[in-house]
N, C-alpha and C positions, 0 to 999 in steps of 0.2 A: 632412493630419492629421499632428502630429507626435506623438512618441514620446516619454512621460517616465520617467523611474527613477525620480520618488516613486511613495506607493505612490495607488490606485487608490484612490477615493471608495468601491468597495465595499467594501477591504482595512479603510479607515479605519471607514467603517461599521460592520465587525464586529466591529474590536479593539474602538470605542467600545460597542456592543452586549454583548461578553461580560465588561466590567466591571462591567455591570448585572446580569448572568445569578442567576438565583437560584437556589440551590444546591439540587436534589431528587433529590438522590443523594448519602450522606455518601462522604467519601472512602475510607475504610475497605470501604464495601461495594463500591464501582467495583474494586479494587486487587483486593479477594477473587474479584471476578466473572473478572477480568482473570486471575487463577493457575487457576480451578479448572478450565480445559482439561487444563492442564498439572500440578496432580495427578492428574485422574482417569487418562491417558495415564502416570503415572508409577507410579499403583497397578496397572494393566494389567500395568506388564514389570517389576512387582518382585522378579520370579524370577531376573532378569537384575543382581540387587546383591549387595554383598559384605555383611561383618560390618557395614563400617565406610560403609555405605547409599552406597558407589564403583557407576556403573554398571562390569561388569565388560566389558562387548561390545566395547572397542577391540581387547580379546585374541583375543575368540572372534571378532570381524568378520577381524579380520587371519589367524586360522586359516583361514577358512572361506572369504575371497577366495583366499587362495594355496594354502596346503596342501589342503585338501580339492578345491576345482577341480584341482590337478595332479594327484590320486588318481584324481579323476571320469575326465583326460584320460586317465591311463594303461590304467585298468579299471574301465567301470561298473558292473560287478558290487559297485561297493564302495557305489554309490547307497541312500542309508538317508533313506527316508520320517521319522523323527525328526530327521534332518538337514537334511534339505529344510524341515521345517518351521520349523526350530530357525531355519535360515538365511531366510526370510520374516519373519519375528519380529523379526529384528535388523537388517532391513533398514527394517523398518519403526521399530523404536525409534534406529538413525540416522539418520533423516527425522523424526523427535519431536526429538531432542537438537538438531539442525542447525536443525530450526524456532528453538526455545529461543533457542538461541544467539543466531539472528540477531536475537530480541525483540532481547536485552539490548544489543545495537551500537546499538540504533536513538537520535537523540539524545534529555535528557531533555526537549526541549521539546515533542518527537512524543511521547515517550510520556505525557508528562503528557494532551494532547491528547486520545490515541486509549484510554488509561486510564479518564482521571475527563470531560475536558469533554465526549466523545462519549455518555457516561452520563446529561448533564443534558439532560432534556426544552428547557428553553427556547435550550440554545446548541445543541442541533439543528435545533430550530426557523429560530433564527436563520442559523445555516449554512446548510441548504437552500435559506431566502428571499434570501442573497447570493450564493450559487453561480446559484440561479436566473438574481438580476440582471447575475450577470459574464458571463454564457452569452448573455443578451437585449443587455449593453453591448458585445459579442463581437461579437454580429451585425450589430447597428449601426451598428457600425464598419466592418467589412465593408462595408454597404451604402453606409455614405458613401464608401468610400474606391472603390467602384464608380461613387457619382454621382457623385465629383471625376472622375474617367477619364472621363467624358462627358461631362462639363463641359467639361476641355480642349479633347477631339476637337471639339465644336463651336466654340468659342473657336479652334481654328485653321483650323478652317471658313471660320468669319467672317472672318479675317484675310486670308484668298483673295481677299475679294471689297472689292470698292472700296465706300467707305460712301456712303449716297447712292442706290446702283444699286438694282435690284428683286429680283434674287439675294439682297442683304443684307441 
């Protein structure tokens, strides 16, 4: 079996499939679905912004990792339950932000993808039933490239033996 760099009868399959796709989900609502994690999570720590809607917590995360743990090391008597909380909260909206972040690296051709076509009923559809068949031409493959190895092995079997005889 050999190896090609075009792309795969299922690859071609799908591109050709999602030019068909019929749109049942306008873009606007996919794009809105796609952010409202990311307000509700933003209306959460709005306690955490300035005038000028800045998160402020690079300050306070930078307080809280240095100066405050080197207070904690020196005397925990300095340990304040609104700080420990304060400090959970910001640990967690730098795990929001960092999320965020990494959306917006992602290329636009993924995010269109995972945006709006992941939204459409039918190019799920569609998806599903080629993944399915990459996964069943995966294994088929496999399976051939098992029954070429036993192919061989017997092909050099036979080779052993002189043609003619009862062996072969």
């Amino acid at each position: 079996m050999k190896e090609t760099k075009e792309k795969s009868l299922v690859d071609r399959l799908l591109e050709k499939e999602v030019e068909e796709i019929e749109i049942s989900r306008p873009l606007e609502a996919c794009v809105e679905d796609f952010f409202v994690p990311f307000e509700r999570k933003n209306l959460d720590y709005q306690d955490y912004t300035t005038q000028d809607k800045q998160m402020k917590y690079f300050l306070m995360k930078r307080f809280l990792y240095t100066a405050y743990n080197n207070l904690l090391e020196m005397d925990l008597s300095v340990n304040d339950s609104g700080l420990q909380k304060v400090k959970k909260n910001l640990e967690l909206v730098v795990e929001h932000y960092t999320d965020f972040k990494h959306q917006l690296t992602k290329p636009p051709e993924y995010k269109y993808e995972e945006v709006f076509l992941h939204r459409q009923e039918n190019y799920v559809e569609v998806y599903k039933n080629a993944s399915k068949m990459k996964k069943m031409s995966e294994a088929y493959r496999a399976q051939a490239k098992a029954f070429d190895g036993k192919m061989d092995e017997v092909r050099e079997e036979l080779q052993k033996h002189k043609k003619g005889t009862e062996e072969y």
